[in-house]
MARLUM-649423 format. One record per residue (C-alpha): residue number from 1; residue in one letter; x, y, z. Coordinates in Angstrom, 1 decimal. Example, Ala and Ser with C-alpha at 12.3 -4.5 7.8 and 13.67 -1.06 7.14 Angstrom:
<nodes>
     i   aa        X        Y        Z
     1    A     12.3     -4.5      7.8
     2    S     13.7     -1.1      7.1
</nodes>
This chain:
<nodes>
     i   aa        X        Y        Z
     1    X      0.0      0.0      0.0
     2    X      2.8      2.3      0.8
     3    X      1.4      4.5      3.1
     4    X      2.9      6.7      0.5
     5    X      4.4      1.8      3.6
     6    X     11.1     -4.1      7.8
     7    X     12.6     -8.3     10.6
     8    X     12.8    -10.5     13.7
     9    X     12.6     -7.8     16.0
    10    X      9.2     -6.2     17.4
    11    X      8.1     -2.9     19.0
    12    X      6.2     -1.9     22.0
    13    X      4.3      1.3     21.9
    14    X      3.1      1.9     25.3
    15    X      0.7      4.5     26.5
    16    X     -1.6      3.5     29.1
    17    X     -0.5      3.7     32.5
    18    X     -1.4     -0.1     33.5
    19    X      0.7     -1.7     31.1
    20    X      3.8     -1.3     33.0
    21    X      3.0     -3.4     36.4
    22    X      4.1     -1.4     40.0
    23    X      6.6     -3.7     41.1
    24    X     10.2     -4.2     39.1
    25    X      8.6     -2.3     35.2
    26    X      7.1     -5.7     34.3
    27    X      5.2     -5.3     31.0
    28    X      1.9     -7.1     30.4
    29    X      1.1     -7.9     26.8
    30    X     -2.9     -7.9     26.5
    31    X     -4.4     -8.2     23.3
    32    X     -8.1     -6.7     22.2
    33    X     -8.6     -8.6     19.2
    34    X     -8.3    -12.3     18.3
    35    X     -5.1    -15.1     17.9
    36    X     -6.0    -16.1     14.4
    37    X     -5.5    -12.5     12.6
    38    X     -2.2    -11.8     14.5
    39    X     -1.1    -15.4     13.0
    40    X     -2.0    -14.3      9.5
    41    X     -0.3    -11.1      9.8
    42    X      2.9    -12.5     11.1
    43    X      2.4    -15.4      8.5
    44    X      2.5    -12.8      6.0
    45    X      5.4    -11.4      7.2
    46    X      7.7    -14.7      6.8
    47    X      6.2    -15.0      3.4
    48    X      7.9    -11.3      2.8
    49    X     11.0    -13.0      4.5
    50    X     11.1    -15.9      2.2
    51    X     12.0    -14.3     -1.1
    52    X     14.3    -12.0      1.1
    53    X     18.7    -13.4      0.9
    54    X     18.6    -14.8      4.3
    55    X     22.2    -12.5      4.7
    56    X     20.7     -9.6      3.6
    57    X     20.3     -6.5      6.1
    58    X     16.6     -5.8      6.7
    59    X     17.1     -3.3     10.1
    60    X     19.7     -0.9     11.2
    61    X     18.4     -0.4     14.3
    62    X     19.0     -1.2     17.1
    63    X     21.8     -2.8     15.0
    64    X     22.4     -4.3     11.7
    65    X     20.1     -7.2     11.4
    66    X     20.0     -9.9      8.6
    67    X     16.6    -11.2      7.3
    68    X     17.3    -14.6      9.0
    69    X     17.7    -13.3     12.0
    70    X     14.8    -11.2     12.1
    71    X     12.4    -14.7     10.5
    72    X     13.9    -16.4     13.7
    73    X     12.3    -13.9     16.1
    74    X      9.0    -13.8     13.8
    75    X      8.9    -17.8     14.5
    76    X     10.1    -17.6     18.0
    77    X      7.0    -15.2     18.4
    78    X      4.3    -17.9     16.9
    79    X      5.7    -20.5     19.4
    80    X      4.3    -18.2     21.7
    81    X      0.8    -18.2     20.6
    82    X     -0.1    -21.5     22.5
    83    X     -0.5    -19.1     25.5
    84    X     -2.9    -16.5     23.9
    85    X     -6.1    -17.1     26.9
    86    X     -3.2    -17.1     29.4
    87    X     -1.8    -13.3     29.4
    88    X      0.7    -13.5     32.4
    89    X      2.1    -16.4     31.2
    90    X      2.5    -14.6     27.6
    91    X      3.8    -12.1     29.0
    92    X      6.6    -14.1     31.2
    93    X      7.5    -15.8     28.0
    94    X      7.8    -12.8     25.8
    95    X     10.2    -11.1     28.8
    96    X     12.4    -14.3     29.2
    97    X     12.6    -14.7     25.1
    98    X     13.4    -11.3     24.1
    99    X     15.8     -8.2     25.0
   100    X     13.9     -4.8     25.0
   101    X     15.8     -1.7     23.1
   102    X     14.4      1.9     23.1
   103    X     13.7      3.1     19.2
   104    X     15.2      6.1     19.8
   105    X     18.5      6.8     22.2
   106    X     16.2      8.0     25.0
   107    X     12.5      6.7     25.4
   108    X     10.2      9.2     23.8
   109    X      6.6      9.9     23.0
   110    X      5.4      8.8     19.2
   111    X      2.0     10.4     17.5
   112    X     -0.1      7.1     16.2
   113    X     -2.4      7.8     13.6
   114    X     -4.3      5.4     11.5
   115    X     -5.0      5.1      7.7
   116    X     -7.9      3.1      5.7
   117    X     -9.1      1.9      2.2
   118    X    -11.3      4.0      1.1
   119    X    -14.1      3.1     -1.6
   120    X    -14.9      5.7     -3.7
   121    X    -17.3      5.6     -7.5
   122    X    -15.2      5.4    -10.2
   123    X    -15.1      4.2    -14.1
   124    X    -12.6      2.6    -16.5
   125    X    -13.6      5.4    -19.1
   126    X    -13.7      9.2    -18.8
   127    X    -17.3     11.3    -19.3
   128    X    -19.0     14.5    -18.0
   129    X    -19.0     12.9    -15.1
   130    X    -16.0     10.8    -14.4
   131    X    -13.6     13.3    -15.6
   132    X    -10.5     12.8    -12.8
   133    X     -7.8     10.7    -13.6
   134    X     -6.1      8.1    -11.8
   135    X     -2.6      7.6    -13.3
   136    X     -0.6      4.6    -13.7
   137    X      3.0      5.1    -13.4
   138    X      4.6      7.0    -16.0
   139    X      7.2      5.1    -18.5
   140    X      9.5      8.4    -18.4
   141    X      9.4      8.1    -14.0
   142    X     13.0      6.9    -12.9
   143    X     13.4      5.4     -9.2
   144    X     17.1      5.0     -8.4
   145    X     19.1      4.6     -5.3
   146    X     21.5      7.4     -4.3
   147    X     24.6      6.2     -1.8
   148    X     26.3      8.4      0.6
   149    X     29.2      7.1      2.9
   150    X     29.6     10.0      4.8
   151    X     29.2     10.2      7.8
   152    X     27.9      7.1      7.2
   153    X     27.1      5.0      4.7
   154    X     23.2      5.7      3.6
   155    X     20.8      4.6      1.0
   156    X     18.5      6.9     -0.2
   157    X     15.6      6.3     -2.8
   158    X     15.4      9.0     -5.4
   159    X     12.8      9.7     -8.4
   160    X     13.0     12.2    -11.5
   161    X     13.4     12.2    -14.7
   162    X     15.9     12.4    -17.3
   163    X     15.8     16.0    -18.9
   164    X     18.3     16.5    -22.1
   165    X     21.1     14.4    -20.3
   166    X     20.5     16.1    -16.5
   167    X     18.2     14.0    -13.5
   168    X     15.9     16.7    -12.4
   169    X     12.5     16.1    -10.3
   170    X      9.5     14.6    -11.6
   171    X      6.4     16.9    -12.1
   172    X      4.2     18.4     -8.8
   173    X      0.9     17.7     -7.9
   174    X      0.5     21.7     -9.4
   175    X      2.0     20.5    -12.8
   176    X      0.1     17.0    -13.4
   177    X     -3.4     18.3    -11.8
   178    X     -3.6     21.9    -13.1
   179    X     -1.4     22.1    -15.8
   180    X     -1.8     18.8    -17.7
   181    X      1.8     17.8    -17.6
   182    X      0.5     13.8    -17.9
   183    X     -2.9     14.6    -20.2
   184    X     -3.2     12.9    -23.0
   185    X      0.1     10.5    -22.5
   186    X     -1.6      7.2    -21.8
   187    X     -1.3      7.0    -18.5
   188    X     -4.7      7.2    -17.3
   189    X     -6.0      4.0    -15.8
   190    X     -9.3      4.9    -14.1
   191    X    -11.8      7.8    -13.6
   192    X    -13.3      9.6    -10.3
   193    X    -16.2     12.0     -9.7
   194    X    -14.5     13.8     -6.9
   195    X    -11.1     15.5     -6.4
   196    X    -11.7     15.5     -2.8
   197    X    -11.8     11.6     -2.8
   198    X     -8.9     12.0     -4.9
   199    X     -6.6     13.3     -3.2
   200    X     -7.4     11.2      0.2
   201    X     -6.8      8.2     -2.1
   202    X     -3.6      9.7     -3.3
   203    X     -3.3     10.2      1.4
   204    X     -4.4      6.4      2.0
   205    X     -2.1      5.0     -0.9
   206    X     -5.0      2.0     -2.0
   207    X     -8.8      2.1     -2.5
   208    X    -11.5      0.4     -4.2
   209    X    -13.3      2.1     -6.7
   210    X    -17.4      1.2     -6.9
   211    X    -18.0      1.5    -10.6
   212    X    -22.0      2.1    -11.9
   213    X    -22.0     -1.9    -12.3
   214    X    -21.5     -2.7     -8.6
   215    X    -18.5     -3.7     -9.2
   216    X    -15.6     -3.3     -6.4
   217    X    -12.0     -3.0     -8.5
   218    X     -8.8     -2.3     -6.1
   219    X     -6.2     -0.3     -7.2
   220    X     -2.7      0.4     -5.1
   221    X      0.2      1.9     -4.5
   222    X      2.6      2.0     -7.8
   223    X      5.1      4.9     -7.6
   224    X      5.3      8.1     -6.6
   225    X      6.9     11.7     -8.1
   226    X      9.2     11.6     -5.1
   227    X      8.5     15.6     -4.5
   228    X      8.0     16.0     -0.6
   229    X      5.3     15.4      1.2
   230    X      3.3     18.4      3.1
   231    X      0.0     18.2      5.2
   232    X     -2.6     20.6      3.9
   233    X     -4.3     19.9      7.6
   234    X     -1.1     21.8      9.1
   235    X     -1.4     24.3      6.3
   236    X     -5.2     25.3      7.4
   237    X     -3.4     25.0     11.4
   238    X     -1.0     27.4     10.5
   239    X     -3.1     30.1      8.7
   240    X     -5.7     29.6     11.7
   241    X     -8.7     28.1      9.8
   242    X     -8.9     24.7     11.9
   243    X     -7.7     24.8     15.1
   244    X     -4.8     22.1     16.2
   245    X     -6.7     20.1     18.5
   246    X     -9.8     19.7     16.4
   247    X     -8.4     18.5     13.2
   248    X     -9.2     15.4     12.2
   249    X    -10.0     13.6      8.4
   250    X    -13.5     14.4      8.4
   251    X    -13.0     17.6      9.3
   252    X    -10.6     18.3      6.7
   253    X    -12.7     16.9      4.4
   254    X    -15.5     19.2      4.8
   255    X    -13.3     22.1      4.8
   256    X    -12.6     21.3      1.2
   257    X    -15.7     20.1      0.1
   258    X    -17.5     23.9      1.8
   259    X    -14.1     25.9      0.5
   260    X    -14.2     24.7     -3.4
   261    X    -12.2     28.1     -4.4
   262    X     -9.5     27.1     -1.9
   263    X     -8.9     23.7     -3.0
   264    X     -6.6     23.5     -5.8
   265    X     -4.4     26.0     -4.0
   266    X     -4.5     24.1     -0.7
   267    X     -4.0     20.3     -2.9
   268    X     -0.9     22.2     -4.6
   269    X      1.2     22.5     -1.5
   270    X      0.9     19.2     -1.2
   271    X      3.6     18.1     -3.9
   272    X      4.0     14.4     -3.6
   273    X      1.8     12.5     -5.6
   274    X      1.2      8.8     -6.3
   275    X      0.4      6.8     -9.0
   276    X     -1.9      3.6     -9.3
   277    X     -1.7     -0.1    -10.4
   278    X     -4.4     -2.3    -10.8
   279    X     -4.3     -5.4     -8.2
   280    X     -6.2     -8.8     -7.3
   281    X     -5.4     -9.0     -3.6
   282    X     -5.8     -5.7     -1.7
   283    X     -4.7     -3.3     -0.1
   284    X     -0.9     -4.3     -0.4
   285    X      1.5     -2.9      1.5
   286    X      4.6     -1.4      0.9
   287    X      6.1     -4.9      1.7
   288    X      3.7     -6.1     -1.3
   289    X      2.2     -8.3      1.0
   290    X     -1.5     -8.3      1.8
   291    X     -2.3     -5.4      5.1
   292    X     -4.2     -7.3      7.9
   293    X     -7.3     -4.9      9.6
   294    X     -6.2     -3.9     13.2
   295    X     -2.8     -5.4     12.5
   296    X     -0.8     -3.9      9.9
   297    X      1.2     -1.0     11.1
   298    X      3.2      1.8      8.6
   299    X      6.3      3.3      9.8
   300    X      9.0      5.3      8.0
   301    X     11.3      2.8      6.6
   302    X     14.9      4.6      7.7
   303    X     14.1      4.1     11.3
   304    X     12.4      1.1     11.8
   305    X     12.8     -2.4     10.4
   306    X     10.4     -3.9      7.9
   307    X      7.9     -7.1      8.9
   308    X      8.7     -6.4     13.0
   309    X      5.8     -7.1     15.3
   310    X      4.8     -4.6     17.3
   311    X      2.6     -4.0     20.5
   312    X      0.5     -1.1     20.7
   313    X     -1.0      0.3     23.9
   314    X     -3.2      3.6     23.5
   315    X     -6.6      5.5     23.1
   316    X     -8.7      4.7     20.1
   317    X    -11.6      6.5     19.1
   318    X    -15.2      5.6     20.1
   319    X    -18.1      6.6     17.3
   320    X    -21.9      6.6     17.6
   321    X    -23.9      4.9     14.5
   322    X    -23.5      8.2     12.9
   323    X    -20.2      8.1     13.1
   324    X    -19.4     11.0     15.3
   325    X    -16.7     11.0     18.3
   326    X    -18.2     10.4     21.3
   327    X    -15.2      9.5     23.8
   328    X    -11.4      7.7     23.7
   329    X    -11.3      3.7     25.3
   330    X     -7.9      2.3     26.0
   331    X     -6.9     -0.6     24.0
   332    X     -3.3     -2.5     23.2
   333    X     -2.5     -5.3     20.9
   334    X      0.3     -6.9     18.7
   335    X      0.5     -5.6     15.6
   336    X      3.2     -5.8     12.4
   337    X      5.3     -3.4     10.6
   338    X      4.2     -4.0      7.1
   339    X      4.0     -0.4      5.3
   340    X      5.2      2.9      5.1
   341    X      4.3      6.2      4.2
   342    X      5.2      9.9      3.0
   343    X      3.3     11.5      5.8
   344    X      4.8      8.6      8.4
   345    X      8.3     10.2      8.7
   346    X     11.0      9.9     11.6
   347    X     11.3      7.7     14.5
   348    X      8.1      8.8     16.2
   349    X      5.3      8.2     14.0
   350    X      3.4      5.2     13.0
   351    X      0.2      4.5     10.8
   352    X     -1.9      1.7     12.1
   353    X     -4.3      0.4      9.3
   354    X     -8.0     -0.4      9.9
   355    X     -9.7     -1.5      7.2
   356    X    -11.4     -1.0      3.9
   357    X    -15.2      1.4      4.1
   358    X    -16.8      4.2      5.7
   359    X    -16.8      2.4      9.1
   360    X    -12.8      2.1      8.9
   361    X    -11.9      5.5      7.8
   362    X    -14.4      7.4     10.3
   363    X    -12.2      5.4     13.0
   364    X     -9.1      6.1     11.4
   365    X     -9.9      9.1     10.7
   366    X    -10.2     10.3     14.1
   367    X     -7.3      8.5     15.8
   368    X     -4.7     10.9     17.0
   369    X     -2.8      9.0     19.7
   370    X      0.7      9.0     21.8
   371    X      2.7      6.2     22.7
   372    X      5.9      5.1     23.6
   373    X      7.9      3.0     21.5
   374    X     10.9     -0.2     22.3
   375    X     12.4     -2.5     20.0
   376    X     11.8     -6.3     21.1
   377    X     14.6     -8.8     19.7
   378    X     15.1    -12.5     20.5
   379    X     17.6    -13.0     22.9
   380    X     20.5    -15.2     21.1
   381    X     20.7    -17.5     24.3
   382    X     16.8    -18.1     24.1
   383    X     14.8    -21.2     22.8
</nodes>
């Protein structure tokens, strides 16, 4: 999906007070949702790891790990499973299996947010009415990898375009929406109604589009222009038109749809944009591996390695039938680190995904959460 979305170690994000017990910082690992979908997601995981070198390095922090090593701590994990409906004794058995390591050189808070599938009406033709493009990836669109060595050796993922002999940037959001840069060049796979669903599809990196058969056909993450990403919700912050504490999704998306003379401007400062591939099992993550409701977790792929289980502990949202906030309920579960994103940057953010519909992206919408975040890995003298 590439949340515009790494092995065999896990995190711990903790937030609520009563995960850490009073005597000796004993963590308790309790688990809101059921054994079987943690399996598949972790199962999903080694399948990543099995077309991976097993010598290749998959995590640099806490150290350089190789994709064996991080498969052995994914295995060591499921062994565990046997005591899911006894949580002390879980909890004993992850503590004598596996060494804790803060993510970051001091313990520090992370902001969790959470990202859907949306399902928005669409067609394989343009008209009158379908008249927004979805773009494949463009055949010009260069992805290369750019290595520095000081003061450290770093890989860094760059896109552009070759321009009379010289690699320059790939066009803006500005250029391929307003100007046309793309029209007319083939790469148009799919049609929308609405720029607003759009540009959160663009956001949530995978969606289904509903087209006027009934038909649900996915489309995901292909590419992107590699210009920066930059939140048009902190935009309308900073020029005081939504104040910090109340933005959320839905609120940002009513902004746009009541401020239609403001929109272009506002999606225009947003350069990054992504393009779209058709796909049979969705939403795929950046780890091209299926995402797993309640489970899948995006985190920015220079800090944090890929596949790692994870345990969240925070505040999720509680909605009404309408779908309106009504109150915050503490929850904590094992999740996996399966995708990544442009807006999910640094070592204190992560994306946790929640589903595909309305229902999924009023949650995630709203979630807006701080944690704490450690690094799990098996210890090497442990079964």
């Amino acid at each position: 999906m590439m949340r515009l979305a790494a092995l065999g170690i896990f995190f711990l994000l903790l937030v609520v007070p009563d995960t850490r017990a009073a005597e000796g910082g004993f963590l308790s690992f309790k688990d809101d949702l059921d054994r079987e979908s943690l399996r598949l997601a972790i199962q999903r995981s080694l399948d990543f790891l099995g077309k991976v070198p097993p010598e290749r390095v998959v995590g640099d922090r806490p150290k350089k790990l190789t994709a064996q090593e991080i498969k052995e701590s994914l295995l060591s994990f499921l062994d565990l499973l046997e005591f899911w409906d006894r949580p002390e004794t879980l909890s004993e058995a992850v503590h004598s299996r596996f060494d804790l390591f803060p993510s970051v050189d001091e313990p520090a808070d992370i902001l969790l947010t959470g990202y859907y599938q949306p399902v928005i009406e669409g067609s394989l033709t343009p008209s009158e009415v379908f008249r927004f493009p979805i773009y494949g990836k463009p055949k010009d669109l260069v992805e290369a990898e750019m290595v520095t060595l000081l003061p450290e050796r770093r890989t860094e993922k760059i896109v552009g375009v070759f321009d009379h002999g010289q690699f320059v940037s790939y066009f803006s959001r500005y250029e391929i929406d307003q100007l046309g840069a793309l029209k007319g060049k083939g790469y148009e796979i799919a049609w929308v109604k609405d720029p607003v669903n759009l540009f959160f599809l663009h956001i949530q990196g995978s969606g289904l589009l509903k087209l006027e058969d009934g038909r649900l056909v996915p489309v995901n993450y292909s590419a992107s222009n590699g210009r920066p990403y930059k939140s048009i919700g902190k935009v309308l912050i900073d020029s005081g038109k939504i104040a910090e504490g109340e933005l959320s999704m839905q609120l940002l998306r009513r902004y746009l749809t009541e401020h239609p003379e403001e929109r272009d401007a506002l999606f225009a400062q947003n350069e990054r944009y992504v393009f779209f591939r058709f796909v049979t099992e969705v939403p795929l993550g950046s780890l091209e591996i299926p995402l797993t409701p309640g489970r899948s977790l995006a985190t920015g792929t220079q800090f944090f390695p890929q596949g790692a289980l994870a345990f969240v502990a925070a505040e999720r949202p509680v909605l009404d039938r309408g779908g309106n906030l009504i109150g915050w309920q503490p929850f904590s579960r094992f999740v996996v680190n399966q995708d990544t994103g442009g807006a999910i940057q640094g070592p204190k953010r992560a994306d946790l995904y929640f589903g595909s519909g309305d229902a999924a992206g009023s949650a995630a919408g709203f979630l807006k959460s701080t944690g704490r975040l450690f690094i799990l890995l098996k210890k090497k003298n442990g079964p």
